[in-house]
C-alpha positions in Angstrom: -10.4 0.7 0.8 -6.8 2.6 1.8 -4.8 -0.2 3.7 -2.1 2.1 4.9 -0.2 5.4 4.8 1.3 4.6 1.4 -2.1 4.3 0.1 -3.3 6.5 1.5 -0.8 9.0 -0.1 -1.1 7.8 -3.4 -5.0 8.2 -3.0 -4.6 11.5 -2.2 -2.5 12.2 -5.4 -4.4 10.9 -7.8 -7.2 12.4 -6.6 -5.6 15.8 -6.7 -4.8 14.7 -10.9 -8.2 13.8 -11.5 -9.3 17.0 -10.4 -7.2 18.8 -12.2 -8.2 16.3 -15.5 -11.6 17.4 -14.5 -11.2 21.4 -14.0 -9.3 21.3 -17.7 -12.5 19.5 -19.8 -13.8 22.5 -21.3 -17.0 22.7 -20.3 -19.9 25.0 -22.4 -23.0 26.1 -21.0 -25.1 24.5 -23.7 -24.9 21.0 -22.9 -26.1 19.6 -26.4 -22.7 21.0 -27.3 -21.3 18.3 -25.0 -19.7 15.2 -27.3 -20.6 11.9 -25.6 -17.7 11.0 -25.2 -16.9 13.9 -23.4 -19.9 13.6 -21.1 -18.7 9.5 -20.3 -14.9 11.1 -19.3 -16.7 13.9 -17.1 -18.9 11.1 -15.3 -16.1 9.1 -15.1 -13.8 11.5 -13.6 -16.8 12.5 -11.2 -17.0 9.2 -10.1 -13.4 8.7 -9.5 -13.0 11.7 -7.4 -16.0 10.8 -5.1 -15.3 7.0 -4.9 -11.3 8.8 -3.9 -12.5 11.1 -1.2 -14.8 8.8 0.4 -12.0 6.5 0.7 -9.6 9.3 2.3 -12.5 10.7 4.5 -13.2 7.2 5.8 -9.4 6.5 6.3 -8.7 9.6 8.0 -11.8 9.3 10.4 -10.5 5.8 11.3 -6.7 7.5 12.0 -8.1 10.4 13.8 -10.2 7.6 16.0 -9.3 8.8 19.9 -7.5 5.9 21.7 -9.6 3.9 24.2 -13.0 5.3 22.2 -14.8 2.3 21.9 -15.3 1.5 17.9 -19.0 -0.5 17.0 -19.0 -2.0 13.5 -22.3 -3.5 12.6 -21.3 -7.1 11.5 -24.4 -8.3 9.5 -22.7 -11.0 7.9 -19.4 -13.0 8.5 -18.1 -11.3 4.8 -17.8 -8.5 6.6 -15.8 -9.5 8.7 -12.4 -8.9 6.8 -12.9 -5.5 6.3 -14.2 -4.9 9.9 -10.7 -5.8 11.1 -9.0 -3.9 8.6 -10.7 -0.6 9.9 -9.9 -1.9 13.6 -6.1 -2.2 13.2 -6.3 1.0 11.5 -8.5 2.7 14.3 -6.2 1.2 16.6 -2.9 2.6 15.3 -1.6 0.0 14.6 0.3 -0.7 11.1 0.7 -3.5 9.0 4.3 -3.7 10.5 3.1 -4.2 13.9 0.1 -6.8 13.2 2.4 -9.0 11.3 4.6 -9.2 14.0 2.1 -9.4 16.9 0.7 -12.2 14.8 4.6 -13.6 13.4 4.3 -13.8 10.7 5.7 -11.5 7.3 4.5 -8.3 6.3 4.4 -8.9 2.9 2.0 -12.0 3.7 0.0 -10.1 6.0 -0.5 -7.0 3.4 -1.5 -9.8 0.6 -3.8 -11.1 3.3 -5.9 -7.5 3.6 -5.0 -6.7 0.2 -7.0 -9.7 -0.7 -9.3 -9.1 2.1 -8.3 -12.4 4.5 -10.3 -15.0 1.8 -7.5 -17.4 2.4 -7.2 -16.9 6.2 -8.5 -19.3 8.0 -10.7 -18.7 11.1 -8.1 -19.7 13.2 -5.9 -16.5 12.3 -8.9 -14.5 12.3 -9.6 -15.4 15.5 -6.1 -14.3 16.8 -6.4 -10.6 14.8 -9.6 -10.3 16.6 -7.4 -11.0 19.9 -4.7 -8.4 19.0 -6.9 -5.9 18.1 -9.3 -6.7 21.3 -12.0 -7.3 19.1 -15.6 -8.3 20.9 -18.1 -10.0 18.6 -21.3 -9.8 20.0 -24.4 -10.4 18.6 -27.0 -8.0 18.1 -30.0 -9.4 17.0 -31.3 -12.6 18.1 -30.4 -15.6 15.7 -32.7 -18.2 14.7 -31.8 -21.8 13.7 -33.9 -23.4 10.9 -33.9 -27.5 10.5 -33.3 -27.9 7.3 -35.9 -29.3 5.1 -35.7 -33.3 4.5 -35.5 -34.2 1.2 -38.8 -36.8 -0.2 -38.2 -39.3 -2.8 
């Protein structure tokens, strides 16, 4: 997932290399001629260039978002929740910069925080990036406690 604009940069220049990796493989029509290893380093190259452009497609439909256009993100599970934030502050133009600051704290630590997709925030500070970001959680579905099921001896 692209975090930022440097990312998002780099992204796009490696994904202009691999291309250009790819277009030079010389390719025959006879694909028995193929070596294996040749066929791994075309799938593998395929593979990075579509796992790249989803990423810049996805990153540039969240910058392009219109302001004051309602965003849904389905949140099935609460480990989804990190990335679910990180495509709100982007959707909301707002950088890494400005979050760290709206929440004081440093941008390195906030960048480590995404980077590492908030699994050492605590709820607490998720909480408060949900409140800068004017995040709503709702729930969609209906949820259904279970007791749990005592133990016999």
């Amino acid at each position: 997932m692209i975090l930022n604009e440097q990312q998002y940069q780099f992204t796009q220049q490696k994904l202009a290399e691999f291309k250009r990796a790819f277009s030079q493989i010389n390719f025959s029509k006879n694909q028995e001629k193929y070596s294996e290893f040749e066929q791994l380093n075309s799938q593998a190259l395929n593979s990075l260039i579509d796992d790249f452009t989803a990423q810049i497609k996805e990153y540039e439909n969240l910058v392009n978002q219109q302001e004051n256009t309602p965003l849904v993100f389905p949140l099935v599970n609460l480990q989804e929740l990190p990335k679910i934030l990180i495509k709100a502050r982007i959707a909301s133009h707002i950088t890494q910069s400005e979050l760290a600051d709206y929440l004081g704290m440093d941008v390195a630590q906030l960048k480590k925080l995404e980077e590492r997709e908030y699994e050492t925030a605590n709820l607490s500070l998720l909480w408060d990036v949900c409140s800068v970001l004017g995040i709503t959680i709702t729930s969609a579905t209906p949820i259904f406690l279970s007791q749990p099921e005592k133990q016999t001896a």
